[in-house]
mmCIF file of the N, C-alpha and C atoms, coordinates in Angstrom:
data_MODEL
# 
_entry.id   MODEL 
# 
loop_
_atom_site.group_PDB 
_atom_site.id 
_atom_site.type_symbol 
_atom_site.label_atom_id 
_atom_site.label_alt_id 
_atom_site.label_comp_id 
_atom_site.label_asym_id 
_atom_site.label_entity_id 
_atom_site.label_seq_id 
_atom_site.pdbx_PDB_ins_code 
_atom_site.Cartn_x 
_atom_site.Cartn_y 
_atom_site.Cartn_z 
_atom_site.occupancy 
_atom_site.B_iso_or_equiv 
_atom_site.pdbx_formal_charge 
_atom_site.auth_seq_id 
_atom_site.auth_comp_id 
_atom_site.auth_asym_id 
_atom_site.auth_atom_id 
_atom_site.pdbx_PDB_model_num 
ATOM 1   N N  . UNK A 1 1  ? -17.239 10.724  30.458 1.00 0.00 ? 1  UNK A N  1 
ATOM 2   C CA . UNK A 1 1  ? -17.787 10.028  31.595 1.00 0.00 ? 1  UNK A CA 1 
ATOM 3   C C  . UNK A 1 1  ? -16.648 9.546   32.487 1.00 0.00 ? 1  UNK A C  1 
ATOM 4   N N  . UNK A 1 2  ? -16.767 9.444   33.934 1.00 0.00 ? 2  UNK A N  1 
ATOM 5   C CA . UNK A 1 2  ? -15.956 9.396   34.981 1.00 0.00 ? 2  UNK A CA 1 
ATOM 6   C C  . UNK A 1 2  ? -16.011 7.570   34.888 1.00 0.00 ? 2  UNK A C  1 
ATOM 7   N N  . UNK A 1 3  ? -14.606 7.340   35.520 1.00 0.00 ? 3  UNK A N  1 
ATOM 8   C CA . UNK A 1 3  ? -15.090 5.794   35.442 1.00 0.00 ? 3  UNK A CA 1 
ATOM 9   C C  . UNK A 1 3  ? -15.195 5.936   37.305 1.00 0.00 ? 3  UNK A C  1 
ATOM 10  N N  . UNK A 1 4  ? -16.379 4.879   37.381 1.00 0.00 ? 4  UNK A N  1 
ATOM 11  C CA . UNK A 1 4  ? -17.420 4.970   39.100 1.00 0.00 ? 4  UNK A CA 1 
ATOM 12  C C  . UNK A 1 4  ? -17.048 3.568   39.586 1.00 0.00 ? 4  UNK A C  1 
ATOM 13  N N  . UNK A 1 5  ? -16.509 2.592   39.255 1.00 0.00 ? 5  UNK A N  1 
ATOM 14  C CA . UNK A 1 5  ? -16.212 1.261   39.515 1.00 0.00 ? 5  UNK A CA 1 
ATOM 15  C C  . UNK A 1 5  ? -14.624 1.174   39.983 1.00 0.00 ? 5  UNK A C  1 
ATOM 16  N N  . UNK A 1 6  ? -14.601 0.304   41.278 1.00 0.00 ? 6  UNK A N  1 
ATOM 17  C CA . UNK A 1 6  ? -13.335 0.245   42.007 1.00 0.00 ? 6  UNK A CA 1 
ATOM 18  C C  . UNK A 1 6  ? -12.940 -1.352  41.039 1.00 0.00 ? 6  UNK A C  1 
ATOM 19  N N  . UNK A 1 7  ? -11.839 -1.754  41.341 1.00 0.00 ? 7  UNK A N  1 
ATOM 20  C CA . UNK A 1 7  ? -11.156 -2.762  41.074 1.00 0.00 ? 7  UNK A CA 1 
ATOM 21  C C  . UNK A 1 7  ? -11.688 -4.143  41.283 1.00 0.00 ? 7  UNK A C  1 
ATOM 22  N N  . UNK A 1 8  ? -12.401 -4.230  42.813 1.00 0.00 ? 8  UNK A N  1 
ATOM 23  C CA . UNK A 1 8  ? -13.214 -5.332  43.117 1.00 0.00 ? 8  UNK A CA 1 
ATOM 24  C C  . UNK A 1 8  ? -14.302 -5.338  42.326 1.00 0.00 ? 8  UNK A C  1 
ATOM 25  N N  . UNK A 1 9  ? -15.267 -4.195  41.889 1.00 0.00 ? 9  UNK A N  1 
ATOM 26  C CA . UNK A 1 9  ? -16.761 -4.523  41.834 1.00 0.00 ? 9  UNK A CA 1 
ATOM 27  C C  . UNK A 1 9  ? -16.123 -4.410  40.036 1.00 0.00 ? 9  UNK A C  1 
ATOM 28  N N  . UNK A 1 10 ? -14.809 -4.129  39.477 1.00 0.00 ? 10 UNK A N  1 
ATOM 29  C CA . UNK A 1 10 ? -15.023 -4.327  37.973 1.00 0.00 ? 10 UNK A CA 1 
ATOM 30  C C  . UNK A 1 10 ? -14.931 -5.937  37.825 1.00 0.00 ? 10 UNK A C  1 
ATOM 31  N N  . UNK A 1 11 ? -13.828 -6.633  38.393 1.00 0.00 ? 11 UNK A N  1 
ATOM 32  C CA . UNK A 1 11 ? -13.801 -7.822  38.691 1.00 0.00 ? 11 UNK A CA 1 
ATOM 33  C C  . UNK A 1 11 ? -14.876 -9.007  38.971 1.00 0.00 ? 11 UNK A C  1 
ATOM 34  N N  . UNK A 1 12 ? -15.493 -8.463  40.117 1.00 0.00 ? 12 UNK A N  1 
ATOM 35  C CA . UNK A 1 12 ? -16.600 -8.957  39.568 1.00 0.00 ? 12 UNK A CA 1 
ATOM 36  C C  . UNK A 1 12 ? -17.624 -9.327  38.843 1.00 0.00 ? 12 UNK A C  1 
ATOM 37  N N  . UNK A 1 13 ? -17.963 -7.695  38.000 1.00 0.00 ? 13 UNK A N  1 
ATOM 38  C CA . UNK A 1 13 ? -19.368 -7.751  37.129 1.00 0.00 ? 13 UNK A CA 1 
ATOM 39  C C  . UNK A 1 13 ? -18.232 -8.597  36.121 1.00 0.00 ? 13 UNK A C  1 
ATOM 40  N N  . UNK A 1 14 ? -16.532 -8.598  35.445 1.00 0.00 ? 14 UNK A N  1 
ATOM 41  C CA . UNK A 1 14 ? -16.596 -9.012  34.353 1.00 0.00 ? 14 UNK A CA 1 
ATOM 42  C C  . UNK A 1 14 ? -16.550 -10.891 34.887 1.00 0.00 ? 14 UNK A C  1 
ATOM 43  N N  . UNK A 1 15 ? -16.086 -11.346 35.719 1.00 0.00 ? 15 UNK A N  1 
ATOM 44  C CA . UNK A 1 15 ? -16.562 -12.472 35.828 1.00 0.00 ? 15 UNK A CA 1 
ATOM 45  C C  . UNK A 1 15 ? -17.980 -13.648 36.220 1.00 0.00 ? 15 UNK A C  1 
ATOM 46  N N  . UNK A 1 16 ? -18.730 -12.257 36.569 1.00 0.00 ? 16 UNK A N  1 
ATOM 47  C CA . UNK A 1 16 ? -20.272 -12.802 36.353 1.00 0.00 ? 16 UNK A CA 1 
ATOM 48  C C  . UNK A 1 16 ? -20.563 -12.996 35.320 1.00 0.00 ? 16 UNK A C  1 
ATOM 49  N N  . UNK A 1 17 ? -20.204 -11.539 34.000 1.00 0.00 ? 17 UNK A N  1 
ATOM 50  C CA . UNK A 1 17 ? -20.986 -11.866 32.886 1.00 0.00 ? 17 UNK A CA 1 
ATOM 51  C C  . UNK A 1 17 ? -19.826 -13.128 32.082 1.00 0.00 ? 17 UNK A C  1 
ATOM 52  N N  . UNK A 1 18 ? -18.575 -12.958 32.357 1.00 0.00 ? 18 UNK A N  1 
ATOM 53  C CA . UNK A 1 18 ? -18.255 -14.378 31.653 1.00 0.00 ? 18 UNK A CA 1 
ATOM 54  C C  . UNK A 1 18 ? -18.752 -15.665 32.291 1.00 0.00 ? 18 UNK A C  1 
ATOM 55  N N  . UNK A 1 19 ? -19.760 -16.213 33.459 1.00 0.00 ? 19 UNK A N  1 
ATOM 56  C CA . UNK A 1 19 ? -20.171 -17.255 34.056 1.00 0.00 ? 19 UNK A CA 1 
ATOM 57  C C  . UNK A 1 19 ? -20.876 -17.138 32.954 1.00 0.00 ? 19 UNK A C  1 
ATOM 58  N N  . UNK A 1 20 ? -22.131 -16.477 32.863 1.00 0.00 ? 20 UNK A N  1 
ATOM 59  C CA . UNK A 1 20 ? -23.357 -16.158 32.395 1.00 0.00 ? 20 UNK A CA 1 
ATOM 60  C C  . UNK A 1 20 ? -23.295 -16.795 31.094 1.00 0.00 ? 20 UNK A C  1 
ATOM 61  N N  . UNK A 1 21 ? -22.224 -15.401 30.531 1.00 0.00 ? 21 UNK A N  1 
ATOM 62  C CA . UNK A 1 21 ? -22.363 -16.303 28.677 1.00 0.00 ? 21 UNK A CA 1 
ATOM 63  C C  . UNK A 1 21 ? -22.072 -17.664 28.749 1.00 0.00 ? 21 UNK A C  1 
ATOM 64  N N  . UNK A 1 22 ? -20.841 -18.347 29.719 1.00 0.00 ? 22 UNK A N  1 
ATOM 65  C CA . UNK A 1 22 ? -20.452 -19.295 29.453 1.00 0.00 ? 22 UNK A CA 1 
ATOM 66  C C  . UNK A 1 22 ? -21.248 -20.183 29.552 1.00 0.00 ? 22 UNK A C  1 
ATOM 67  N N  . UNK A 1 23 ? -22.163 -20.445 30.621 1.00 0.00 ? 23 UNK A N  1 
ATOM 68  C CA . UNK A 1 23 ? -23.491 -21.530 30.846 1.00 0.00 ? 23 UNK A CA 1 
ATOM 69  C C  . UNK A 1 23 ? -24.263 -21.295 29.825 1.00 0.00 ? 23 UNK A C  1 
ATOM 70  N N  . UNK A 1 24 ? -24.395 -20.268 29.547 1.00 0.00 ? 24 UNK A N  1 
ATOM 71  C CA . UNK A 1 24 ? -25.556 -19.866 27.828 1.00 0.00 ? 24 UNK A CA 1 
ATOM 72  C C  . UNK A 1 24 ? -25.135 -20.584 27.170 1.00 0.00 ? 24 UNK A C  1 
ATOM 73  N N  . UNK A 1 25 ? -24.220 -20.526 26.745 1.00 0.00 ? 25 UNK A N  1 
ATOM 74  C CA . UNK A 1 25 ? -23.181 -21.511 24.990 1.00 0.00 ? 25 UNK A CA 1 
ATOM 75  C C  . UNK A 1 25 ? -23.210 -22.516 25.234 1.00 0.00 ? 25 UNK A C  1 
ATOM 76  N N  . UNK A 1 26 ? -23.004 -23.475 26.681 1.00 0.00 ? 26 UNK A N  1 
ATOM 77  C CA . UNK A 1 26 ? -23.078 -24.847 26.768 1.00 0.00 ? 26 UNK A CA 1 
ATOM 78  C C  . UNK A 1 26 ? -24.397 -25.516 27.402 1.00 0.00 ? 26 UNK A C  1 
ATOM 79  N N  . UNK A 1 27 ? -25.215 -24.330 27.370 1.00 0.00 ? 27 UNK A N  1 
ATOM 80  C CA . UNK A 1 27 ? -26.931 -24.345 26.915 1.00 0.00 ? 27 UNK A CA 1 
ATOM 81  C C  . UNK A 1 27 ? -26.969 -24.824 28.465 1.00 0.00 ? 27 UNK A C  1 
ATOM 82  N N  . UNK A 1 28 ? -27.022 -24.736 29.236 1.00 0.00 ? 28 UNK A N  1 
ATOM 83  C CA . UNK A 1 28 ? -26.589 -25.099 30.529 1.00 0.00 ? 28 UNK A CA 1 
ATOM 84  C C  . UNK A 1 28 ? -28.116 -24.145 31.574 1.00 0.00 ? 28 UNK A C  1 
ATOM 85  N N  . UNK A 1 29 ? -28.296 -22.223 31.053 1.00 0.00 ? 29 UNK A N  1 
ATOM 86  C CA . UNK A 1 29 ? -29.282 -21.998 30.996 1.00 0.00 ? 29 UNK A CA 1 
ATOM 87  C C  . UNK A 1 29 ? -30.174 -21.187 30.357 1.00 0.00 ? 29 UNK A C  1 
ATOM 88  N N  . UNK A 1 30 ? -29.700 -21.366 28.930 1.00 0.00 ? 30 UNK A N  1 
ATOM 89  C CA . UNK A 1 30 ? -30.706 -20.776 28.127 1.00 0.00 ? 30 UNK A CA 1 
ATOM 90  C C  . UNK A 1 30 ? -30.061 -19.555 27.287 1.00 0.00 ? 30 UNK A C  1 
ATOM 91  N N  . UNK A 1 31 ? -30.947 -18.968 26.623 1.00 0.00 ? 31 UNK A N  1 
ATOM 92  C CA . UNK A 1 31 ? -30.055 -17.359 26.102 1.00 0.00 ? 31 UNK A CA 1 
ATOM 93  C C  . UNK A 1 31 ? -30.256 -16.548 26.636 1.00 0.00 ? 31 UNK A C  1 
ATOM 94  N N  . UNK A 1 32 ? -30.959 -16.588 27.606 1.00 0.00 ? 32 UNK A N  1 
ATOM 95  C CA . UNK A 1 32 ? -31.208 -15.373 28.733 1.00 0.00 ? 32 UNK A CA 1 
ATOM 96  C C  . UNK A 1 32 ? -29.783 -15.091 29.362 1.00 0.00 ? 32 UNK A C  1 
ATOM 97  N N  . UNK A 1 33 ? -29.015 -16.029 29.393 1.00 0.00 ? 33 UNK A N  1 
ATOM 98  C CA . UNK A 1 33 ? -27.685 -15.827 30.190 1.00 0.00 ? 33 UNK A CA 1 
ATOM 99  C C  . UNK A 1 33 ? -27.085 -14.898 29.221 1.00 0.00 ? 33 UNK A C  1 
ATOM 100 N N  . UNK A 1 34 ? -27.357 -14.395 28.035 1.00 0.00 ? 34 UNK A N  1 
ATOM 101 C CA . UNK A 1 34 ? -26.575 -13.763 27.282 1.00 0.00 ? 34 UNK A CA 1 
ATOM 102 C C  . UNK A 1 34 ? -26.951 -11.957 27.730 1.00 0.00 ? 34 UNK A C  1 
ATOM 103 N N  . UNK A 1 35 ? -27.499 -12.259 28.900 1.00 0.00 ? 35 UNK A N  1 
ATOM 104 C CA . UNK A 1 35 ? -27.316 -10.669 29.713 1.00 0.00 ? 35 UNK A CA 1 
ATOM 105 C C  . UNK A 1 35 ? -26.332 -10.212 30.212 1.00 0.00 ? 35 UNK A C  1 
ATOM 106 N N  . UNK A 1 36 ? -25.129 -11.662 30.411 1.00 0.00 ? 36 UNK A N  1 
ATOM 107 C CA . UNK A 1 36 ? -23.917 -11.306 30.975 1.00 0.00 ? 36 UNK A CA 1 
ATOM 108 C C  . UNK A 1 36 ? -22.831 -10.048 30.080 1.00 0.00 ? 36 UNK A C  1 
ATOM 109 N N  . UNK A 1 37 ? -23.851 -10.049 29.084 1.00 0.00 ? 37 UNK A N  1 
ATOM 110 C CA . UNK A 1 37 ? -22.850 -8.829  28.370 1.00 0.00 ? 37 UNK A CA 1 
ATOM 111 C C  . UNK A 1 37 ? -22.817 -7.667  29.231 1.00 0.00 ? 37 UNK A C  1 
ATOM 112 N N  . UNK A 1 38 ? -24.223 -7.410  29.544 1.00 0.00 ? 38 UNK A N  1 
ATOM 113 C CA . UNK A 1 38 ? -24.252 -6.390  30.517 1.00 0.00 ? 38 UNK A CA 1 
ATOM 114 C C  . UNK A 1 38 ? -22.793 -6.141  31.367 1.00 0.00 ? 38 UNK A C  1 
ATOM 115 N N  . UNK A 1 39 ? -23.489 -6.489  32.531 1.00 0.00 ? 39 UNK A N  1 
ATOM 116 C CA . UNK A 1 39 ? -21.926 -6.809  33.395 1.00 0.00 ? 39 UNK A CA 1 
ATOM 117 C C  . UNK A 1 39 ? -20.800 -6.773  33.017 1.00 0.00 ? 39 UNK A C  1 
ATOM 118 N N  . UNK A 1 40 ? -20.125 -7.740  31.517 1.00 0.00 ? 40 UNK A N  1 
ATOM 119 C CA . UNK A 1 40 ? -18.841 -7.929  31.204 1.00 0.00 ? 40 UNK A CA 1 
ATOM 120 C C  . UNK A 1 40 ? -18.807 -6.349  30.482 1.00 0.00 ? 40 UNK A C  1 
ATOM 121 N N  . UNK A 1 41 ? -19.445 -5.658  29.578 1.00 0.00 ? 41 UNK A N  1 
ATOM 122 C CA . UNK A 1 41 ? -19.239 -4.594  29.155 1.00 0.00 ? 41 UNK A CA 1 
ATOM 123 C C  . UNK A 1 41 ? -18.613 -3.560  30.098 1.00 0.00 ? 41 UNK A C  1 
ATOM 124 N N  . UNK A 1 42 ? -19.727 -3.461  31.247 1.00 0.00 ? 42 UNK A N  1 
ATOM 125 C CA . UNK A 1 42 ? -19.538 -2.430  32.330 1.00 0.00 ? 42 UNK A CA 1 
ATOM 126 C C  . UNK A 1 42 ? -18.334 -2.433  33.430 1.00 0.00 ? 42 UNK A C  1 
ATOM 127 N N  . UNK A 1 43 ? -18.253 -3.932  33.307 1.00 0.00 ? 43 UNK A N  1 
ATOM 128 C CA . UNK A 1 43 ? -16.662 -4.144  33.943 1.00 0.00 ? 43 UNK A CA 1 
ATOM 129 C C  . UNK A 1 43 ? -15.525 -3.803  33.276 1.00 0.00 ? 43 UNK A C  1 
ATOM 130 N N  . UNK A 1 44 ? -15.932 -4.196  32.399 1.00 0.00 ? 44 UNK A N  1 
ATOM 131 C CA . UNK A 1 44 ? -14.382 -3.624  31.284 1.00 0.00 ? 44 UNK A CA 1 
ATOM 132 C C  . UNK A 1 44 ? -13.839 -2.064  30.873 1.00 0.00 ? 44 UNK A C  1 
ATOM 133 N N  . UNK A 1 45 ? -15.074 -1.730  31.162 1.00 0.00 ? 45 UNK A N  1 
ATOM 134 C CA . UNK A 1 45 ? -15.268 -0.044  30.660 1.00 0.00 ? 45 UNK A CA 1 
ATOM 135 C C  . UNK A 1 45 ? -14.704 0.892   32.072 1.00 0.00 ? 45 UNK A C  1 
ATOM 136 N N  . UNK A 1 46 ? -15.797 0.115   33.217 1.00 0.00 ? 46 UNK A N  1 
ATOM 137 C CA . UNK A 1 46 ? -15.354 1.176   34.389 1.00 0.00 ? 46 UNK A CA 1 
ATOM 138 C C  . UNK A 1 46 ? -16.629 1.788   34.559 1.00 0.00 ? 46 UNK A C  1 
ATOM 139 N N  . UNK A 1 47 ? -17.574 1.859   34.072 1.00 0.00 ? 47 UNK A N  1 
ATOM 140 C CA . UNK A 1 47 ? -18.340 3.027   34.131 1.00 0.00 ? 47 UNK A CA 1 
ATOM 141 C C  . UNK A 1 47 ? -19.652 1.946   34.099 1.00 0.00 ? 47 UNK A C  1 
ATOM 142 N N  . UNK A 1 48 ? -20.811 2.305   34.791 1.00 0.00 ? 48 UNK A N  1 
ATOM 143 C CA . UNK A 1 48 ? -21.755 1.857   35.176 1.00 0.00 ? 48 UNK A CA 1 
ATOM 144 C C  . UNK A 1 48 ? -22.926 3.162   35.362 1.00 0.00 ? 48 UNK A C  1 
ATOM 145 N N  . UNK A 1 49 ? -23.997 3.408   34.409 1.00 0.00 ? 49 UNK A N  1 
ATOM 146 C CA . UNK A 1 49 ? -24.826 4.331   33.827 1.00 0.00 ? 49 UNK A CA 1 
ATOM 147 C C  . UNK A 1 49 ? -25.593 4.232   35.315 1.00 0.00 ? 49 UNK A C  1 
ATOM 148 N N  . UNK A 1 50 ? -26.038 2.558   35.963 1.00 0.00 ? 50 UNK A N  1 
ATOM 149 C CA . UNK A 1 50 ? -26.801 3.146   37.334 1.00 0.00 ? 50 UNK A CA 1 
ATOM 150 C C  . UNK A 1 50 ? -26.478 3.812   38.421 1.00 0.00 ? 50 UNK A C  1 
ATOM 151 N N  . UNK A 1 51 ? -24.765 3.239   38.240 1.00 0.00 ? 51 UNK A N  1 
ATOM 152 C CA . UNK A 1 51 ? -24.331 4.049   39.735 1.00 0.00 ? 51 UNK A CA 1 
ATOM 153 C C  . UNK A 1 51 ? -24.107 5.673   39.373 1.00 0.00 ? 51 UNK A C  1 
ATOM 154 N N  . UNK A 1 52 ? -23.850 6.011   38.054 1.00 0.00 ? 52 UNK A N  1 
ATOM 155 C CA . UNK A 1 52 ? -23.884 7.488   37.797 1.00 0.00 ? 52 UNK A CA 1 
ATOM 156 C C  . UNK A 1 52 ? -25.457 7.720   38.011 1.00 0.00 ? 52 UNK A C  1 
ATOM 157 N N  . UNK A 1 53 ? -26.596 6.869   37.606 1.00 0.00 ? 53 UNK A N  1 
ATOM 158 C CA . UNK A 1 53 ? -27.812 7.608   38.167 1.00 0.00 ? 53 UNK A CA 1 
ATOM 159 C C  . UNK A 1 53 ? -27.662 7.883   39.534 1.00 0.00 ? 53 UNK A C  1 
ATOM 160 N N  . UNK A 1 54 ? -27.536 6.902   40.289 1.00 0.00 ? 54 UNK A N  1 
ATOM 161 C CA . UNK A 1 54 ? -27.482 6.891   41.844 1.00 0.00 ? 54 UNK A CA 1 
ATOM 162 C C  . UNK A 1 54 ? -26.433 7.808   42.598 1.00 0.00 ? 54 UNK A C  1 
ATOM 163 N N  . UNK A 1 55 ? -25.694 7.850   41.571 1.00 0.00 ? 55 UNK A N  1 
ATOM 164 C CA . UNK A 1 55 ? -24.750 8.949   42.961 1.00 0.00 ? 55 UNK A CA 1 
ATOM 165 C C  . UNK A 1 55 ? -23.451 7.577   43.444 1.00 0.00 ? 55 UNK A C  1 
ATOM 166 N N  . UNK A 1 56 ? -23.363 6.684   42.979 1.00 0.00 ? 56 UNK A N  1 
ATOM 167 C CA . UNK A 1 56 ? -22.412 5.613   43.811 1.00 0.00 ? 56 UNK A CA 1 
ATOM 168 C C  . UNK A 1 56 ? -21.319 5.873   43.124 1.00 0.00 ? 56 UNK A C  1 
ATOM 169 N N  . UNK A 1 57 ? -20.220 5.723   43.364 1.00 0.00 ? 57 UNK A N  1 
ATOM 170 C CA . UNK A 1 57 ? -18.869 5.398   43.323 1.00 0.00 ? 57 UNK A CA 1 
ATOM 171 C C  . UNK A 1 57 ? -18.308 4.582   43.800 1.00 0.00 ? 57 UNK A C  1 
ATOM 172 N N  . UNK A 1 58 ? -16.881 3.433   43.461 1.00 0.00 ? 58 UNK A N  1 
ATOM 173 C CA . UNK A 1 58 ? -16.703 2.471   44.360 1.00 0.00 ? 58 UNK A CA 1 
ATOM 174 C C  . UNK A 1 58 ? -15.331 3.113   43.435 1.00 0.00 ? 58 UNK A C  1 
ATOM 175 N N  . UNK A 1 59 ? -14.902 3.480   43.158 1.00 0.00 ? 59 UNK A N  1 
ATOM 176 C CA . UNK A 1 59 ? -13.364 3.872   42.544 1.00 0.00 ? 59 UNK A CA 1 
ATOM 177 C C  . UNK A 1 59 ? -13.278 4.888   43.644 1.00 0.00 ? 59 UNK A C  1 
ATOM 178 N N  . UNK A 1 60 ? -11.829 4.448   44.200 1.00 0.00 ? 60 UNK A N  1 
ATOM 179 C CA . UNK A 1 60 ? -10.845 4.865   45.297 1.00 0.00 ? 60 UNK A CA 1 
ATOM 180 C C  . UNK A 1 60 ? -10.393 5.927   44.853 1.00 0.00 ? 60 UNK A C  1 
ATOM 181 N N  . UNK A 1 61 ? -10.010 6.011   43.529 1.00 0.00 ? 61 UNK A N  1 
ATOM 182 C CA . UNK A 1 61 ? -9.387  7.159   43.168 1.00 0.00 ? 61 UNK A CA 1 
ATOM 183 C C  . UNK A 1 61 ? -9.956  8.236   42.850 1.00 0.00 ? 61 UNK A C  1 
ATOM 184 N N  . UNK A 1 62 ? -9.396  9.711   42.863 1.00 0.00 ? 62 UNK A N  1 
ATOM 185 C CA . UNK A 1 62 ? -9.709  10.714  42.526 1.00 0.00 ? 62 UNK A CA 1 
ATOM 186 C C  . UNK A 1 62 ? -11.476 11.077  42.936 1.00 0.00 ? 62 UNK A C  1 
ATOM 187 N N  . UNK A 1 63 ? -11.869 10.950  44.189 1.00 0.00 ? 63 UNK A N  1 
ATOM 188 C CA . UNK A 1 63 ? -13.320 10.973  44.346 1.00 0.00 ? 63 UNK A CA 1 
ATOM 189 C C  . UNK A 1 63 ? -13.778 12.207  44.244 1.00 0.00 ? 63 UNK A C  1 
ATOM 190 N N  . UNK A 1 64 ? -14.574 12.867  44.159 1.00 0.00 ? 64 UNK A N  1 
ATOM 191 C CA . UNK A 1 64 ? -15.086 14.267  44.001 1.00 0.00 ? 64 UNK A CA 1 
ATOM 192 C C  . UNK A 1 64 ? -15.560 14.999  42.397 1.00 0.00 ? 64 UNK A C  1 
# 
């Protein structure tokens, strides 16, 4: 698998999902926040299964 995530949007998803868990653990909102795995996984990895459904890319490099 190609990694489809630029530098900004990995950055992001992994510091959403660390908000997420973090308000979860200090119960702040619930265990639902423990979706932030999502995000932190997909940031870390590079690769994001919707934007390969969709056709998106946000990695600068090597496009095609």
């Amino acid at each position: 698998m190609k990694i489809n995530e630029g530098v900004f949007d990995r950055g992001l998803r992994v510091t959403a999902g660390l908000i997420l868990i973090g308000l979860s653990i200090s119960g702040t909102i619930g265990l639902w926040g423990y979706v932030g795995l999502i995000p932190l996984v997909t940031g870390a990895v590079g690769l994001c299964p919707i934007y390969s459904l969709l056709g998106i890319n946000t990695c600068p490099a090597r496009q095609g």
